[in-house]
C-alpha positions in Angstrom: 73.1 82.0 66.4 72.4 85.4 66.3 72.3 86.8 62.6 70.8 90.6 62.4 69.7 90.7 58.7 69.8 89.6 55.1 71.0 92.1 52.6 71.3 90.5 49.1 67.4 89.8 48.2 66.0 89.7 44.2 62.4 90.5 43.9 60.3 90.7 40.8 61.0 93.8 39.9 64.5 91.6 38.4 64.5 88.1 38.2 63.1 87.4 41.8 59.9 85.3 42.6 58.6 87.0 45.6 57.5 91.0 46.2 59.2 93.3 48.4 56.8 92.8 51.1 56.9 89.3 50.9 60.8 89.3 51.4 60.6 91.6 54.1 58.0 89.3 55.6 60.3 86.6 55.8 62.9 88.5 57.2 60.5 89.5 60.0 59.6 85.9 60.6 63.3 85.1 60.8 63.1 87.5 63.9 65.6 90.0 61.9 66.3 93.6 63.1 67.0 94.8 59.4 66.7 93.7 55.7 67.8 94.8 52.5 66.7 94.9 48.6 69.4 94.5 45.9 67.5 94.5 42.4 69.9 93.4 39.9 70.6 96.5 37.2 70.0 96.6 33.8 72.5 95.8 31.1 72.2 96.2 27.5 72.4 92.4 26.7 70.6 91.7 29.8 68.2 88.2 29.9 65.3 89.5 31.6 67.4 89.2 34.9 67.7 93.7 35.5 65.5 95.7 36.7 63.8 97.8 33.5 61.6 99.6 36.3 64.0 101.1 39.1 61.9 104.3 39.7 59.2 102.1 40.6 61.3 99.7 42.6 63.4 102.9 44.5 59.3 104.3 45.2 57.6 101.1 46.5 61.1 100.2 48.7 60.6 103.5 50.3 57.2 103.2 50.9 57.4 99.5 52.8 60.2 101.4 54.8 57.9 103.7 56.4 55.2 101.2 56.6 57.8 98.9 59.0 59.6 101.8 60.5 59.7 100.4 64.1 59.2 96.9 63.1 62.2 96.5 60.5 64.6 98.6 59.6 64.7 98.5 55.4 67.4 99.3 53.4 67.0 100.1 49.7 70.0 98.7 47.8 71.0 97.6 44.3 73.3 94.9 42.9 75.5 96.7 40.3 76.8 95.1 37.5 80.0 96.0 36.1 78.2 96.9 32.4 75.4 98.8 33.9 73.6 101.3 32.1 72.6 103.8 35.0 75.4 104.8 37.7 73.5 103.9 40.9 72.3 106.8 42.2 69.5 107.0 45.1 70.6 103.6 47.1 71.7 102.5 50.8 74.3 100.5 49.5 75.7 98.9 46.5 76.6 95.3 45.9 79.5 95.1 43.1 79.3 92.5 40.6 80.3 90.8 37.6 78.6 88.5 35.7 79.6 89.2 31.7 82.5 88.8 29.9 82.4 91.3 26.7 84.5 90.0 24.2 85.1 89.5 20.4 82.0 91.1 19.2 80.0 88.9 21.5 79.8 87.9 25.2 79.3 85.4 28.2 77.1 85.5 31.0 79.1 83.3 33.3 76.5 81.9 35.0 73.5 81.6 32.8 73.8 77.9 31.3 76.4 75.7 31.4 75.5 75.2 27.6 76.0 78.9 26.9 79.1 79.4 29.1 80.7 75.9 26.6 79.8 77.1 23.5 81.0 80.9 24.7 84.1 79.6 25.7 84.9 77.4 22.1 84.0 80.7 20.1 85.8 83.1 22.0 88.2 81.7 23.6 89.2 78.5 21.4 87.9 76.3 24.2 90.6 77.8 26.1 89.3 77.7 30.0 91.9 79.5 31.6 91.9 82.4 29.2 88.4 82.5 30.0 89.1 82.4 33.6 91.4 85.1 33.4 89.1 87.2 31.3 86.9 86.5 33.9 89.0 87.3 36.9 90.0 90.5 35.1 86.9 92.3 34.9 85.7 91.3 38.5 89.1 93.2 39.9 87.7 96.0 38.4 84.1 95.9 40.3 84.9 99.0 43.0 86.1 101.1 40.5 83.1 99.9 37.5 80.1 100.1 40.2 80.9 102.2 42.9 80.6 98.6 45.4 80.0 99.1 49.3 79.9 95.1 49.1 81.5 93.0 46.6 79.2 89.6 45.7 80.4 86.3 44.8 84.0 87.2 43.7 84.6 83.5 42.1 81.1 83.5 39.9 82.9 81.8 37.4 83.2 78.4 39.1 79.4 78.0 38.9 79.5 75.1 36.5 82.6 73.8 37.5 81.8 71.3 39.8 84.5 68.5 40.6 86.8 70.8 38.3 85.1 69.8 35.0 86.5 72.8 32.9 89.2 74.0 34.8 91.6 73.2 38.1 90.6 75.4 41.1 93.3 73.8 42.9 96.0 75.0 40.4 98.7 77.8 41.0 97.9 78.8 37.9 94.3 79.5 38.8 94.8 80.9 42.2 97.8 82.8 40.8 94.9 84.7 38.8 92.6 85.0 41.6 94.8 86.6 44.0 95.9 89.1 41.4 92.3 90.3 40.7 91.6 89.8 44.7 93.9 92.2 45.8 93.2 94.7 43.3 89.7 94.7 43.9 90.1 94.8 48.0 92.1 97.8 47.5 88.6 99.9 46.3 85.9 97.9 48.4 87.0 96.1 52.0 83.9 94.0 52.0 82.9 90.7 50.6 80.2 88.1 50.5 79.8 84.5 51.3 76.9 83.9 49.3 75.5 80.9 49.4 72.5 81.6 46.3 74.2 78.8 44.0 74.2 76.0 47.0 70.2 77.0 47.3 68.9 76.7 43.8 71.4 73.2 43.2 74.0 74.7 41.2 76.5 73.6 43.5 77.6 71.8 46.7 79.7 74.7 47.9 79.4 78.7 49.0 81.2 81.2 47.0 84.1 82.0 47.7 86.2 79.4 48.3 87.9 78.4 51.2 91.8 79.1 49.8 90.1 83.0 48.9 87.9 83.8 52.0 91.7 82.9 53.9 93.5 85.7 51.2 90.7 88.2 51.9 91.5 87.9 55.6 95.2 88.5 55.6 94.5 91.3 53.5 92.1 92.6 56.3 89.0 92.9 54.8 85.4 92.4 56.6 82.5 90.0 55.1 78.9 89.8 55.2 76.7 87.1 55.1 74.5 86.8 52.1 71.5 84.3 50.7 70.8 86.1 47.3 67.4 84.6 47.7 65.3 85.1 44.7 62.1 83.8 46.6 60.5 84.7 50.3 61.4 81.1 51.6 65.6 81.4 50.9 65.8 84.6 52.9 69.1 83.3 55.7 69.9 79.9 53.7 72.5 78.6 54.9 73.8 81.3 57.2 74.5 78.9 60.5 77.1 77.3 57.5 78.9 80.5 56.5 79.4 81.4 59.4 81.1 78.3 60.7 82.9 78.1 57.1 83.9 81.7 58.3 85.3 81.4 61.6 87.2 78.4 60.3 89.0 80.9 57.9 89.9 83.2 60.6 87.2 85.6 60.7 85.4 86.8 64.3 82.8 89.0 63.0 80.9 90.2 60.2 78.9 93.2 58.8 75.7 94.3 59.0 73.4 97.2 58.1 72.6 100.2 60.3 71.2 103.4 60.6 74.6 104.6 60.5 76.7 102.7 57.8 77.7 99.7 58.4 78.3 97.7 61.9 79.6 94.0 63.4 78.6 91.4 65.2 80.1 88.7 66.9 80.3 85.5 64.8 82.0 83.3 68.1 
């Protein structure tokens, strides 16, 4: 099938293994007509995972553009956390995310380690999962208005280590009482969301966020979605794509969006 670019790549100017060129390479072999860069930005409790160098990533990202103009089109982009230092300023596009929950005098990065996240969730939370969950699910319906998002990434982050519903019941109304709360209020600022399939590729899970139940609400509410690897290395550039976009055209959806010269455009997915 026909997919016209990746736009949700790490490099190591974050907490990617592979250069900018090297990313762009593999889109080229991939036979794509565009590709874009999303460096993670920096936080203040940040792991090593943001970018402490953007003026040098912005500068080097501009430079490869020119060197491929005619070959690839590249688009410079950022993935914007909802704590970010910097406003993001100087980018093609912004990807919306959140991956922290601030709380009592500490925090959680959802999906650092599952060990982390457990002993987050007993000091904060009193072990309580679905107040976490809702913390959670409260501060990613915020992500259009915190980052300025063109494209919001992995809505449901906080299932990462939740496999076969060890902590918490995706299936319950509870839970997706909470999720379509924070879906709808973040669709109202930002129409577009990814199926990213980054977890799937480096074994933290069997399944693509988001799930199937949300990637269903997102299309009665009428928004658009985009296909996304979040590779952090040259060879996961397109995992998985032929996947998403069967898993979206089972949930309704006929097209997704792409990058171009002029904002963004659709293709066919049928």
């Amino acid at each position: 099938m026909y997919f016209p670019g990746d736009y949700h790549l790490h490099t190591t100017y974050c907490d990617g293994n592979s250069t900018p060129e090297e990313m762009i390479a593999a889109a080229i072999s991939l036979g794509y007509e565009s590709v874009g860069l999303s460096g993670h930005s920096y936080v203040w409790f940040d792991d090593g995972f943001g970018m402490t160098a953007p003026e040098a990533y912005q500068a080097e990202v501009l430079a490869l553009k020119e060197k491929y103009r005619g070959k690839i089109d590249i688009y410079l982009g950022i993935e914007q956390d909802v704590f970010a230092e910097r406003p993001a300023e100087g980018y093609d596009y912004i990807i919306g995310s959140a991956h922290t929950i601030v709380c009592g005098g500490g925090y959680i990065t959802v999906d650092y380690t599952v060990e982390k996240v457990t002993a987050g969730v007993r000091e904060y939370f009193g072990g309580d999962w679905q107040k976490y969950v809702k913390a959670y699910y409260e501060l990613a319906a915020e992500i259009p208005k915190r980052t300025g998002a063109d494209i919001i990434s992995h809505f449901d982050l906080v299932t990462k280590f939740n496999k076969g519903g060890r902590f918490f019941d995706e299936e319950s109304r509870e839970y997706k009482a909470v999720v379509y709360e924070a879906l709808k209020s973040a669709a109202a600022g930002c129409r577009i969301f990814e199926i990213n399939s980054g977890a799937v590729n480096r074994g933290y899970r069997s399944r693509v966020y988001p799930a199937v139940f949300i990637l269903k609400a997102l299309k009665e509410l009428g928004c658009r979605i985009i296909l996304s690897s979040d590779a952090h290395d040259s060879g996961s550039v397109g995992f998985m794509f032929d996947e998403m976009a069967e898993m979206a055209r089972e949930c309704g959806f006929k097209s997704a969006v792409y990058l171009t010269p002029g904002g963004f455009g659709e293709y066919s997915l049928i």
